[in-house]
C-alpha positions, 0 to 999 in steps of 0.5 A: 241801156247805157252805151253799146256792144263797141268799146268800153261803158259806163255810168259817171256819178259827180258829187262834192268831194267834202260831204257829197254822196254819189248814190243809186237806189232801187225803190218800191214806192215812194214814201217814207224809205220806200224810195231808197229800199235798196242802194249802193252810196259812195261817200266822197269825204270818207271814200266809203263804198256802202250796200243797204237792203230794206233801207238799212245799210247791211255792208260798207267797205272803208277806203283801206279795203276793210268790210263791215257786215250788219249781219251774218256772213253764209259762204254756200249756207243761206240759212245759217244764223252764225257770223261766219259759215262756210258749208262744204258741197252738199249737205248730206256728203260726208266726204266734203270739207270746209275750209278757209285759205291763207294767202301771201301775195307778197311771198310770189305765190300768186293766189296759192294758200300758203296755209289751211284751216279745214273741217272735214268729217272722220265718218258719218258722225264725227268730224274733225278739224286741221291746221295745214302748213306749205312744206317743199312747196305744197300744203301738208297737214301738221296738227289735227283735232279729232272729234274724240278731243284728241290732238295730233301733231304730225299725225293725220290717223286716229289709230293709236291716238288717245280715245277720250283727248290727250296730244299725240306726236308724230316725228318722221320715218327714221332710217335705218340706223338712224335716230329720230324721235317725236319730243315734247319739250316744256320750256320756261324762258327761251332767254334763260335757256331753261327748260325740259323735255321727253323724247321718243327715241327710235332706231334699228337698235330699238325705241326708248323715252329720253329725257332732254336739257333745253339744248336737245340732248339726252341727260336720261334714258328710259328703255321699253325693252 
């Protein structure tokens, strides 16, 4: 037992600052690499911070805070054998989702995603993946790729969405008598001001497809009625 329940303790290791090893090892024996089985070694010339298991380092941190793994990374899966598993709750759910958080704390936002990858399940079988943006300051879904190969811009549903693949986009409820539109727009050079593009238009008047120059305006028409 180092120090006591008063005020603050700990433990000081002193090694060369030029090619010293400040070290703790967990034995089980005394031979070979026994001694060292598992450890934790600072390495004072590269301020690298290293974790060994079995005698063999499994995981270093760099002095710019970077980590290096040996093996595979499980975030609530033991027992996968991918690099990377994040598992979602309980395994036999079908409600839960998997996802990894991208955080700006430069931005003032503290510990609050400013965006999201997400695995979620469609239904007992399928499952789907999605890209979530900060939109008014909280997170919103803007595309998804459903389990058919469909992929939704805009949309979250797979109602009226391509069942064997294909892109659906989705633009905002239009107010009356107010335009607005999903596009899909092909440009070959922003610099040259090239390019074309297909809109959906929509509005009290009643829905079209349009036809637009690289500067959104409509050069054709085509009505559904």
């Amino acid at each position: 037992v180092v120090g006591s329940l008063v005020g603050n303790n700990g433990i000081t290791i002193l090694s060369s600052s030029s090619s010293g090893y400040g070290s703790i090892y967990f034995a089980d024996g005394t031979t070979s690499t026994a001694y060292y089985s598992g450890y934790i070694s600072y390495q004072q010339n590269q301020s690298n911070m290293a974790f060994g298991t079995n005698g063999v380092e499994r995981m270093r941190i760099d002095v710019l805070g970077n980590s290096t793994f040996a093996g595979n990374v499980n975030i609530d899966n033991a027992s996968s054998v991918s690099k990377l598993t994040i598992e979602a709750g309980i395994p036999s759910s079908v409600s839960g989702t998997a996802s990894i958080d991208l955080i700006s704390r430069g931005s003032g936002s503290g510990t609050s995603p400013i965006s999201r990858i997400e695995g979620i399940f469609e239904d007992s079988n399928d499952s789907a993946i999605t890209l979530t943006t900060t939109d008014s300051g909280g997170l919103t879904e803007k595309m998804r790729i459903t389990s058919s190969g469909a992929v939704l811009v805009g949309k979250d549903s797979k109602t009226d969405t391509p069942t064997y693949g294909g892109v659906a986009i989705l633009g905002d409820t239009p107010s009356a008598g107010v335009n607005d539109y999903s596009q899909l727009f092909v440009e070959h050079n922003s610099a040259e001001n090239h390019g074309i593009g297909i809109k959906e238009l929509r509005s009290t008047g009643g829905n079209a497809i349009g036809f637009i120059n690289y500067v959104g305006s409509v050069v054709g028409r085509v009505s559904t009625t």
